[in-house]
N, CA, C and O of each residue as an XYZ file, in Angstrom:
716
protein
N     -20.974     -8.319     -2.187
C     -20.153     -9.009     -3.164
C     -18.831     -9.433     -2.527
O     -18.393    -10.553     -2.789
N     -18.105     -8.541     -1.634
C     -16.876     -8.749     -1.502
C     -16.989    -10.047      0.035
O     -16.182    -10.959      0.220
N     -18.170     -9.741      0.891
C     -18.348    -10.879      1.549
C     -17.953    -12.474      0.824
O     -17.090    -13.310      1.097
N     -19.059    -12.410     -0.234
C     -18.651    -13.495     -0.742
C     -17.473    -14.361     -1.620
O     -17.123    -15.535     -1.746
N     -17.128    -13.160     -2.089
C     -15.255    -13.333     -2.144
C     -14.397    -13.828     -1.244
O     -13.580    -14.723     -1.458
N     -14.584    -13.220     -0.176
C     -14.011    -13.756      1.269
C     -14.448    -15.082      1.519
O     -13.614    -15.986      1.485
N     -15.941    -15.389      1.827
C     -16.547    -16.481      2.042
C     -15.499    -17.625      1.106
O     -14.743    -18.475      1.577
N     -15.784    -17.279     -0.475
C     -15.614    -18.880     -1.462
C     -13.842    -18.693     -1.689
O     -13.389    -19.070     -2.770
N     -13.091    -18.235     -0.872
C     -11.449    -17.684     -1.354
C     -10.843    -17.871      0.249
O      -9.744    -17.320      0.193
N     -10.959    -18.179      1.084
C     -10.855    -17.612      2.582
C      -9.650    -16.556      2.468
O      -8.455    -16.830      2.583
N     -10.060    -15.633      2.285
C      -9.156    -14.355      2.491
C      -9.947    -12.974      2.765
O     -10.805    -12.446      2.057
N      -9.433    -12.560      3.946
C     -10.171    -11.345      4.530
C      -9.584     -9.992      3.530
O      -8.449     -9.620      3.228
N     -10.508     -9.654      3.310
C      -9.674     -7.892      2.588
C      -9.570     -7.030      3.781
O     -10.222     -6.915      4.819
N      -8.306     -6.341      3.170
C      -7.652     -5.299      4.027
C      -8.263     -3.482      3.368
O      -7.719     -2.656      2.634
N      -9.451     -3.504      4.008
C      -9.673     -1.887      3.947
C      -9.131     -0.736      4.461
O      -8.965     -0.442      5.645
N      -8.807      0.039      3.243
C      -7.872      0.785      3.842
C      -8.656      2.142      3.462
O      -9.089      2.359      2.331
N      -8.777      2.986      4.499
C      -9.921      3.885      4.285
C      -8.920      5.341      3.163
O      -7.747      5.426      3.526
N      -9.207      6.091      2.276
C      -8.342      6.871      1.491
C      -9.525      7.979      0.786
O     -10.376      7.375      0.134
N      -9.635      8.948      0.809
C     -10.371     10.193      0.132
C      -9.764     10.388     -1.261
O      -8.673     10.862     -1.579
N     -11.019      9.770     -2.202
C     -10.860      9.983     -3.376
C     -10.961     11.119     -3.958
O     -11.082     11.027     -5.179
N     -10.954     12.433     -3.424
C     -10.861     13.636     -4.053
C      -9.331     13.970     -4.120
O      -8.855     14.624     -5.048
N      -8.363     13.327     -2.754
C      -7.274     13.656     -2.871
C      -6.626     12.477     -3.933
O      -5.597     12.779     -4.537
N      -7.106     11.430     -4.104
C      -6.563     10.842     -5.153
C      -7.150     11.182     -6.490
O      -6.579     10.688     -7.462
N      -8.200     11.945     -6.702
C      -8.342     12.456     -8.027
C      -7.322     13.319     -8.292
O      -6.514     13.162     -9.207
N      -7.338     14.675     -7.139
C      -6.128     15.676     -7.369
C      -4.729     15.105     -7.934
O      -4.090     15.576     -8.875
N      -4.431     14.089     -7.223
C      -3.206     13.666     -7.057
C      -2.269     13.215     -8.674
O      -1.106     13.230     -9.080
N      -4.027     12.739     -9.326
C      -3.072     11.975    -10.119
C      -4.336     12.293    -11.729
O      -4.553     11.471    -12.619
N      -4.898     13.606    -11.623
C      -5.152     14.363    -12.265
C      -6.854     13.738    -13.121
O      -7.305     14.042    -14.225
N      -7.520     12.642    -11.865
C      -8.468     12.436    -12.497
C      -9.828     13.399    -12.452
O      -9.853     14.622    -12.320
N     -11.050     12.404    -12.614
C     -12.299     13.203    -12.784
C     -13.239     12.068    -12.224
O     -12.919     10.915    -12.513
N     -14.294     12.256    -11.503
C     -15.269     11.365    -11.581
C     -16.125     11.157    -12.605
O     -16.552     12.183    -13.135
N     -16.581      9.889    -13.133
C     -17.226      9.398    -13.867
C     -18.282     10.520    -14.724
O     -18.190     10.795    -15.920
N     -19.234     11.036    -13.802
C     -20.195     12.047    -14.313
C     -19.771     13.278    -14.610
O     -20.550     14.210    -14.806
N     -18.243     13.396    -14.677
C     -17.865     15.093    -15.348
C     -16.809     14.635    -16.037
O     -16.036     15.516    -16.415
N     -16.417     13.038    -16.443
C     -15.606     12.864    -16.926
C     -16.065     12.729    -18.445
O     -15.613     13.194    -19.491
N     -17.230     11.841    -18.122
C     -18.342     11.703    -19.224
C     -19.265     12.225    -19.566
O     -20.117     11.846    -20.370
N     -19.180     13.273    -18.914
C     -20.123     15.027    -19.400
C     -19.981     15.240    -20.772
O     -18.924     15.564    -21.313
N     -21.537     14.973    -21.591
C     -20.759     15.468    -22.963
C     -20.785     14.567    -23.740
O     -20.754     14.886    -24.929
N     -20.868     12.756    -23.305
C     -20.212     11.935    -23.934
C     -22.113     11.508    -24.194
O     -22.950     11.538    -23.293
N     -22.386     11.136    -25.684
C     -23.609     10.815    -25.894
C     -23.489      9.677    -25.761
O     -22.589      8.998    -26.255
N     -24.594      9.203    -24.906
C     -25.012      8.049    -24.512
C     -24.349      7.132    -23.307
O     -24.681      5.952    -23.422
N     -23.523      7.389    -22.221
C     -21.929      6.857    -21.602
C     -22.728      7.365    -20.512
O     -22.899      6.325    -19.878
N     -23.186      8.052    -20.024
C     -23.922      8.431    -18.345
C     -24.855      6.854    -18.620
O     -24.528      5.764    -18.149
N     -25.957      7.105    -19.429
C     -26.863      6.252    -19.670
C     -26.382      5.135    -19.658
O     -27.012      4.322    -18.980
N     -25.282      4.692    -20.275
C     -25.041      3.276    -20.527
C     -24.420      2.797    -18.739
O     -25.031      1.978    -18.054
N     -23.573      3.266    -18.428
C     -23.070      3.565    -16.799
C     -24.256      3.067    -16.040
O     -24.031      1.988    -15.490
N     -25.396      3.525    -15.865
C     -27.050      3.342    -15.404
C     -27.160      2.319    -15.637
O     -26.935      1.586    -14.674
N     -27.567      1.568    -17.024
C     -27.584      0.422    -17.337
C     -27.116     -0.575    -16.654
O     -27.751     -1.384    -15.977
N     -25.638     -0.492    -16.894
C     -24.953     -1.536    -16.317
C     -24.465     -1.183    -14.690
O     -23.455     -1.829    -14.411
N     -24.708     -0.746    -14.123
C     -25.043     -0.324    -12.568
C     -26.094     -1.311    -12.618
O     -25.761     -2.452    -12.301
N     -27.135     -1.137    -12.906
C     -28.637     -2.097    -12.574
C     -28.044     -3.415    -12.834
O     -28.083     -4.184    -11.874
N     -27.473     -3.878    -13.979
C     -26.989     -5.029    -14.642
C     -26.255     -5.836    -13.193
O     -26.515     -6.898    -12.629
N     -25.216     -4.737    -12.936
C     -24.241     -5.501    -11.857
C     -24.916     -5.790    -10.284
O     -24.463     -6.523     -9.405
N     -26.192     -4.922    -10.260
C     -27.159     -4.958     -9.013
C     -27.759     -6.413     -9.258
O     -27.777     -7.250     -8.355
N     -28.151     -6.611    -10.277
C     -29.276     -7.362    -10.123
C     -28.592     -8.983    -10.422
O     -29.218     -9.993    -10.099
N     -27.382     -9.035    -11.006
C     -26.300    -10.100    -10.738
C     -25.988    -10.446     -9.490
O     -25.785    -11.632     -9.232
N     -25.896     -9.442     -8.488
C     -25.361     -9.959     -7.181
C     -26.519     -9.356     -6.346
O     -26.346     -8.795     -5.264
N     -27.727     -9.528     -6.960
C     -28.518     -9.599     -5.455
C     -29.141     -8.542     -4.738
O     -30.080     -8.594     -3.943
N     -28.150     -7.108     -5.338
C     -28.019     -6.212     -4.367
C     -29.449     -5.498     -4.704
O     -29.661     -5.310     -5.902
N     -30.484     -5.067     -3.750
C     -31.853     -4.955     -3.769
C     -32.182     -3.827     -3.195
O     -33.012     -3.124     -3.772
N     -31.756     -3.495     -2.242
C     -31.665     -2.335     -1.294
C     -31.283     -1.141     -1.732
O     -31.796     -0.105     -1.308
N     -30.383     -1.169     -2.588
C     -29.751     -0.149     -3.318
C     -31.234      1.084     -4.145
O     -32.193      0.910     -4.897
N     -30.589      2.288     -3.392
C     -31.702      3.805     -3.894
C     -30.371      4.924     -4.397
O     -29.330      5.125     -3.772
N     -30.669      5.363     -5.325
C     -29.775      6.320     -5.629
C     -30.074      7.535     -4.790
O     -31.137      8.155     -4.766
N     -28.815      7.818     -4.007
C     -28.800      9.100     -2.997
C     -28.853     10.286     -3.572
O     -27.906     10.686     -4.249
N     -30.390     11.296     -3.314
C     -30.965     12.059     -3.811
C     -29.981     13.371     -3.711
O     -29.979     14.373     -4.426
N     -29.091     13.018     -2.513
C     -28.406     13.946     -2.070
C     -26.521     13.703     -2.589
O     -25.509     14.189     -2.084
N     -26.694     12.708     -3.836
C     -25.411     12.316     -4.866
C     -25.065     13.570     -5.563
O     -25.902     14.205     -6.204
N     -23.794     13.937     -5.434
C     -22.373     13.350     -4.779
C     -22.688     14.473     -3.182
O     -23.284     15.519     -2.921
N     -21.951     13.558     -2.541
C     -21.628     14.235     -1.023
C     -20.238     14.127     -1.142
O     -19.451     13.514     -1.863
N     -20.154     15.351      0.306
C     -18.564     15.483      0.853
C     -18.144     14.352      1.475
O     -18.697     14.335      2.575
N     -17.514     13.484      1.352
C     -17.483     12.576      2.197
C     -16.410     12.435      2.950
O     -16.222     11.384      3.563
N     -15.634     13.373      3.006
C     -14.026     13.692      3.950
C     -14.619     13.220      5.416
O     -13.863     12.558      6.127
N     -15.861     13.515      5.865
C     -16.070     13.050      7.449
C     -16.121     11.807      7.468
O     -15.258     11.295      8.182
N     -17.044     10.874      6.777
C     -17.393      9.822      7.093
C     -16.391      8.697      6.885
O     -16.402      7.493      7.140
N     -15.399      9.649      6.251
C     -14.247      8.716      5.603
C     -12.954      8.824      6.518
O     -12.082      7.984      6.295
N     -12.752      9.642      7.401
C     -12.214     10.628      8.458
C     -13.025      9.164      9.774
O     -12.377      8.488     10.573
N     -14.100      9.134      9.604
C     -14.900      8.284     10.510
C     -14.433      6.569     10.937
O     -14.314      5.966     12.004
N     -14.229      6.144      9.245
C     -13.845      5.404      9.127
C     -12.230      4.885      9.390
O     -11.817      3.735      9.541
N     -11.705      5.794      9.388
C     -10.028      5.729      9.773
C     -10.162      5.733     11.351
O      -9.114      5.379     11.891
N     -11.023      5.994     12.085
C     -11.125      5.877     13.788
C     -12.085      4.236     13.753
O     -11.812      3.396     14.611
N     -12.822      4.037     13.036
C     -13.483      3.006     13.429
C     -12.160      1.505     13.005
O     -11.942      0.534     13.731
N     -11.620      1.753     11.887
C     -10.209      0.752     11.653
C      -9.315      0.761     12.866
O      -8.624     -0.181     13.255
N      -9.435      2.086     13.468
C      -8.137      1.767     14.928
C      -9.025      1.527     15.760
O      -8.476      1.112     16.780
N      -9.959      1.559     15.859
C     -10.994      0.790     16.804
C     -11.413     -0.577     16.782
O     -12.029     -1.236     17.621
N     -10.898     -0.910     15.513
C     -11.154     -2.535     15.542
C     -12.725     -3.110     14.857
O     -13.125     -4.267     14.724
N     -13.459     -1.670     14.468
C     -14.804     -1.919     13.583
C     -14.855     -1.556     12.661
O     -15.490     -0.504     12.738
N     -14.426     -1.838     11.173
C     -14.316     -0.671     10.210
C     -15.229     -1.791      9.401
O     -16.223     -1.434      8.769
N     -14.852     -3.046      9.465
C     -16.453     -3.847      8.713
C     -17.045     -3.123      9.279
O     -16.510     -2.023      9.135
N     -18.549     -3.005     10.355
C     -19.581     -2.692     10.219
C     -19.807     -1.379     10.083
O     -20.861     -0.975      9.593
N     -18.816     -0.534     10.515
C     -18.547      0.878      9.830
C     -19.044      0.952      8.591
O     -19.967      1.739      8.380
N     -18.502      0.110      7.502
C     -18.706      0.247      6.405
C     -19.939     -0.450      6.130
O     -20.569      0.178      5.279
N     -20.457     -1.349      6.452
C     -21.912     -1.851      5.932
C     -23.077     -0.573      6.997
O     -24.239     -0.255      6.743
N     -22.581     -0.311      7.652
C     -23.880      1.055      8.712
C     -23.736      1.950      7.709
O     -24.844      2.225      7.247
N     -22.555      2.719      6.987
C     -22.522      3.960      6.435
C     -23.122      3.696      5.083
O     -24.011      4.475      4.741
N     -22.808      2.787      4.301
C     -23.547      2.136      3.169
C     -24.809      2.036      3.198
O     -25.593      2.210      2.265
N     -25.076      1.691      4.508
C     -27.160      1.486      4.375
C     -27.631      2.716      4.854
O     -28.847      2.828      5.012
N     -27.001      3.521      5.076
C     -27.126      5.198      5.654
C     -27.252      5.774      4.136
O     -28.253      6.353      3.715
N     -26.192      5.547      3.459
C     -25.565      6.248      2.287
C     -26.621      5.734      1.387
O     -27.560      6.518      1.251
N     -26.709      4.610      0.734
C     -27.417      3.617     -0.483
C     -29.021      2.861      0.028
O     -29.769      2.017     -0.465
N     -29.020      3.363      0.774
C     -30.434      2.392      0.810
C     -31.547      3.288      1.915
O     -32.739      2.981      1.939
N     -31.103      4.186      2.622
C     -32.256      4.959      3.611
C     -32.464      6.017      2.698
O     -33.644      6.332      2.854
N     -31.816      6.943      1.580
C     -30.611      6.944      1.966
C     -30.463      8.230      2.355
O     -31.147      9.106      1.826
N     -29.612      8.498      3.267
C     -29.294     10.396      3.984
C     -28.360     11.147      3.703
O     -27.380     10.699      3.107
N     -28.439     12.353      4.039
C     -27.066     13.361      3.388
C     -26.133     12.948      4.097
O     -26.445     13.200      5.261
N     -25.084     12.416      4.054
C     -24.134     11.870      5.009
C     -22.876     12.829      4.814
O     -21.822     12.192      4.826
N     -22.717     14.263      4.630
C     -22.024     14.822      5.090
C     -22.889     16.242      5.717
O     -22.501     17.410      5.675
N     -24.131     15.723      6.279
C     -24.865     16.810      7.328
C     -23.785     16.648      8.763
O     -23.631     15.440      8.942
N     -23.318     17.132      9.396
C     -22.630     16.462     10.680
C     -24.196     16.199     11.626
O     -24.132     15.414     12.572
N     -24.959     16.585     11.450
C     -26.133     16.114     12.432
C     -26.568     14.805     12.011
O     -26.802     13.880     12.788
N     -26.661     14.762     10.843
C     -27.395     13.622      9.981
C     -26.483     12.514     10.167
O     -26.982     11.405      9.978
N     -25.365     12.554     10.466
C     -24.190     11.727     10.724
C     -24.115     10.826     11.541
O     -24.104      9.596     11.578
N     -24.029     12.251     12.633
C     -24.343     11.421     14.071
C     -25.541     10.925     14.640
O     -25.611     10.249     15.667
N     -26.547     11.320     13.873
C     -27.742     10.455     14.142
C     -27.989      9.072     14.025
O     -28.580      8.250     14.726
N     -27.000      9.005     12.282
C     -26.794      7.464     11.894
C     -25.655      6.518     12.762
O     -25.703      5.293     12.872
N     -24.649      7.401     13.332
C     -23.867      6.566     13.797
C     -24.549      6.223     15.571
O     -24.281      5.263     16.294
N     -25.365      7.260     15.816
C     -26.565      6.653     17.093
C     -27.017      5.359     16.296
O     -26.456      4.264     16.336
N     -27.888      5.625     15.731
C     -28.924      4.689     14.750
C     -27.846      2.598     14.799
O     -28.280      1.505     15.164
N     -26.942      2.866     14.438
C     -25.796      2.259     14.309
C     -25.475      0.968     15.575
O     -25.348     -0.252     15.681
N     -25.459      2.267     16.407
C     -24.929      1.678     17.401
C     -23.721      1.473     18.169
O     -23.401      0.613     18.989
N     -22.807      3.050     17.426
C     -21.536      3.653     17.424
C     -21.578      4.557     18.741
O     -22.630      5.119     19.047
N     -20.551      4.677     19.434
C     -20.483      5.867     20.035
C     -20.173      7.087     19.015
O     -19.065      7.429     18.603
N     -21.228      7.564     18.761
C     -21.186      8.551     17.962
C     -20.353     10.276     18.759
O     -19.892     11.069     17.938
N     -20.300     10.495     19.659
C     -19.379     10.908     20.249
C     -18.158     11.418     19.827
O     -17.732     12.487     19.389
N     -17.575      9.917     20.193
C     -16.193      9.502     19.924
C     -16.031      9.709     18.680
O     -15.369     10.660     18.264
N     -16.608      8.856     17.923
C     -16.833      8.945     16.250
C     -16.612     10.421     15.627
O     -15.970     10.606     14.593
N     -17.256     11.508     16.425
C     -17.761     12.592     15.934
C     -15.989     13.399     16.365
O     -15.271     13.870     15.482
N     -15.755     13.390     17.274
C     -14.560     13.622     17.778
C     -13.386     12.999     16.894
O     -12.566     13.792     16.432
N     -13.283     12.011     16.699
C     -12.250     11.080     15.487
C     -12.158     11.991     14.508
O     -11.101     12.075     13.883
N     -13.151     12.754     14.233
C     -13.356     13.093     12.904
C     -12.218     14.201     12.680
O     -11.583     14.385     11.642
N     -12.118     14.828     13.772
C     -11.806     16.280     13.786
C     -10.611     16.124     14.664
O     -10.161     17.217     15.009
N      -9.777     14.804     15.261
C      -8.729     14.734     15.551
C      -7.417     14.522     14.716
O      -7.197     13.488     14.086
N      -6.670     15.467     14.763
C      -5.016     15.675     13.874
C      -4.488     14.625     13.760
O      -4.044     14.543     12.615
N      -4.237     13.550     14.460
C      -4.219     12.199     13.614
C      -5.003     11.402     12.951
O      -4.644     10.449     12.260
N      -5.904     11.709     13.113
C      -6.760     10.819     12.083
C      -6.671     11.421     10.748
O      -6.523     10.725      9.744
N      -6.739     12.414     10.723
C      -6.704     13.597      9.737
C      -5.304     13.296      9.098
O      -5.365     13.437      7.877
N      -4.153     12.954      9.509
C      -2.938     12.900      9.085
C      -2.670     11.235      8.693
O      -2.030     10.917      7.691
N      -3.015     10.652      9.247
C      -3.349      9.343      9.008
C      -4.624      8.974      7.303
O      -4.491      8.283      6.293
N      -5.373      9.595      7.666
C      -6.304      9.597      6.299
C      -5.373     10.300      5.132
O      -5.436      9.855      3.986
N      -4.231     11.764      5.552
C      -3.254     11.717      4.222
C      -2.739     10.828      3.982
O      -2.860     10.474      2.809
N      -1.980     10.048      4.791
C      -1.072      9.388      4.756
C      -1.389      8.063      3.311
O      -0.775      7.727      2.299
N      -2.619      7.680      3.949
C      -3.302      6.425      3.619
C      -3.761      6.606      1.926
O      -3.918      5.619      1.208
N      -3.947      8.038      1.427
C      -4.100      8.400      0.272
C      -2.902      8.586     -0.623
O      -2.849      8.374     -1.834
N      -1.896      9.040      0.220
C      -0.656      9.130     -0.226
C      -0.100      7.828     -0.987
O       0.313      7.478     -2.093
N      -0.302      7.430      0.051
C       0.562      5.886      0.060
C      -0.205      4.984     -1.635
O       0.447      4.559     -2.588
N      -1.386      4.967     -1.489
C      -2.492      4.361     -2.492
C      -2.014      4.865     -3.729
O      -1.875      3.983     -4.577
N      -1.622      6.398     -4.212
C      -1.557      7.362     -4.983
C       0.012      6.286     -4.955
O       0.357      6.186     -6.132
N       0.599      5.822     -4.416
C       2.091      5.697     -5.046
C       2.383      4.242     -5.481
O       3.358      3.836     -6.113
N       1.283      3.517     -4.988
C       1.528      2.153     -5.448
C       0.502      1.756     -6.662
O       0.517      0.721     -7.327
N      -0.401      2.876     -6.765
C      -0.855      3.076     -8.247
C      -2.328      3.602     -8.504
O      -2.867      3.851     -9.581
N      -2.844      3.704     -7.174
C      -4.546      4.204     -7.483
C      -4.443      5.205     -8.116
O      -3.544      6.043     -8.059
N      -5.697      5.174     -8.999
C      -6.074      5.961     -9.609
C      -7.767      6.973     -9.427
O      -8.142      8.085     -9.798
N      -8.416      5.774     -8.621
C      -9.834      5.853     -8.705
C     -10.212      4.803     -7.474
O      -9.209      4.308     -6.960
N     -11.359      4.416     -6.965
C     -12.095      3.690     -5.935
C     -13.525      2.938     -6.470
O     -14.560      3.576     -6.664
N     -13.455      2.098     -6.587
C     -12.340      0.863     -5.422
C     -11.484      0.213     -6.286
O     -11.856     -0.203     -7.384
N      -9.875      0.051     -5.679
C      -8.962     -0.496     -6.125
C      -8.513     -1.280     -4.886
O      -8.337     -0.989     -3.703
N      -8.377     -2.577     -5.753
C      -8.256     -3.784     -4.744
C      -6.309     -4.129     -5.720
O      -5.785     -3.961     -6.822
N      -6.024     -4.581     -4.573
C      -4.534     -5.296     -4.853
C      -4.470     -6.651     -4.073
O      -4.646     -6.765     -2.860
N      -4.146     -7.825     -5.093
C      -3.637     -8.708     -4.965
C      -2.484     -9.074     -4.856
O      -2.096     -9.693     -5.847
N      -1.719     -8.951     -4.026
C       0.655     -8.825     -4.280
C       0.644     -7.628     -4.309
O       0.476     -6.734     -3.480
N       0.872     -7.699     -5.512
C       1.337     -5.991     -6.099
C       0.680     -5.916     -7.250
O       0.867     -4.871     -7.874
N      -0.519     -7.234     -8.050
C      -1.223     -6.831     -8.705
C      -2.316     -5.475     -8.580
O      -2.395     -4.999     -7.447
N      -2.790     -5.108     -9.189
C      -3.631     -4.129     -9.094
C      -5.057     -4.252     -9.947
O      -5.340     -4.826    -10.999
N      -5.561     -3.722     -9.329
C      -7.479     -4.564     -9.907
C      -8.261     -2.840     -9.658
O      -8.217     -2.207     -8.604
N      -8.966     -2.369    -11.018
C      -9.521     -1.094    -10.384
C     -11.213     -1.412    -11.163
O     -11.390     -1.805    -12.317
N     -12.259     -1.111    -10.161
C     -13.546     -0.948    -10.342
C     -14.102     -2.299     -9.725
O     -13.440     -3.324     -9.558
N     -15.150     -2.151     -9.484
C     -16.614     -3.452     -9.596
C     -16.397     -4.333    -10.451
O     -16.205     -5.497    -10.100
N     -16.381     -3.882    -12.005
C     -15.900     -5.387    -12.772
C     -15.007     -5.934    -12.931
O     -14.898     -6.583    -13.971
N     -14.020     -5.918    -12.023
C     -12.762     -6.336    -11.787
C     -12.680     -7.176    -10.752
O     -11.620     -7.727    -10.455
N     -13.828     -7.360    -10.081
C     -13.801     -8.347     -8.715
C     -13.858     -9.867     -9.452
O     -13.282    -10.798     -8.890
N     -14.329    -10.015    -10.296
C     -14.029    -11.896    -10.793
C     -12.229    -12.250    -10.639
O     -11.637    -13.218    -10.162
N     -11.820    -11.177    -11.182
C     -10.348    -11.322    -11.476
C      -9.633    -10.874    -10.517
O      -8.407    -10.945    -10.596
N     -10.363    -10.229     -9.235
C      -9.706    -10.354     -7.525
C      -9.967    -11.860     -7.750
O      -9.197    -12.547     -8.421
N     -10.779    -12.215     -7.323
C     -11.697    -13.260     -6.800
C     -10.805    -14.677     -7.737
O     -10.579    -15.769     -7.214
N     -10.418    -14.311     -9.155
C      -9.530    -15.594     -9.392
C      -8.310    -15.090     -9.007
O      -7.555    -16.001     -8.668
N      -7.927    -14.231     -8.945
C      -6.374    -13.798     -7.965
C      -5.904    -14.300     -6.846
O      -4.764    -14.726     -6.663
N      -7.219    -14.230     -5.710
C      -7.039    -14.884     -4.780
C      -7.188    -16.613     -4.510
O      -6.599    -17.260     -3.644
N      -7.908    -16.990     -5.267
C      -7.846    -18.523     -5.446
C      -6.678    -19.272     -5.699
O      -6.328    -20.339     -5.195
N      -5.974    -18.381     -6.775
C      -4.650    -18.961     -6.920
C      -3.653    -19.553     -5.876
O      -2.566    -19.997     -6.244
């Protein structure tokens, strides 16, 4: 989806990699499925329109990960080395088809580095990033920062200093940036 945002807008998005557990803490949320624990009929309807928004944009590949919710502090830890590396696009489309569509436990550290072999990553390095004190301080940082200019939840896209939060909010990136 967001390819094609880019594509029909020419504007590249700026990913900024951030651990949504520390922005739940931060600012006292819940994820969706314990938020709406309880709530009759609101998981289900969520399902619904998940498929709804799949099958609008195409997206086909998509398997619900048997192994939902994972830790994802590594891969996200992963991703803050692959941005100073200069690859954090295909970072993010490899870990996505790892995550949503094969799909694997992606906070096994074996299962990890298999995918980031699979990939075509120095998984290595990658594996090492993970567990280096700046990256680690850098991934606070990056949550910090998100937490103060207003996230609440993922994915939150900003236009200026507008602020845009969820999937159905990308039309209204998408006319943001046209402007």
């Amino acid at each position: 989806v967001v390819p094609g945002i880019e594509e029909r807008t020419g504007t590249k998005f700026n990913y900024i990699p951030v651990l949504l557990g520390g922005i739940f803490k931060a600012t006292n949320n819940k994820p969706p499925m314990e938020a709406f624990f309880g709530i009759l009929n609101k998981n289900e309807y969520q399902s619904v329109e998940m498929k709804r928004f799949q099958e609008r944009h195409g997206i086909d590949k998509f398997k619900m990960n048997p192994h939902f919710p994972v830790m994802s502090l590594q891969i996200i830890r992963g991703a803050v080395g692959a941005k100073q590396d200069g690859y954090l696009d295909k970072y993010i489309d490899e870990v996505l088809k790892h995550m949503w569509e094969e799909p694997k436990k992606m906070d096994d550290p074996e299962v990890i580095k298999e995918a980031f072999t699979e990939s075509g990553f120095d998984a290595d390095r990658l594996m090492n990033q993970m567990q280096d004190p700046d990256i680690k301080a850098q991934l606070i940082e990056n949550t910090e920062n998100a937490v103060k200019r207003g996230t609440f939840g993922i994915p939150t896209f900003f236009v200026g200093d507008d602020i845009y939060f969820g999937k159905d909010t990308l039309w209204q990136v998408e006319e943001a940036l046209a402007k």
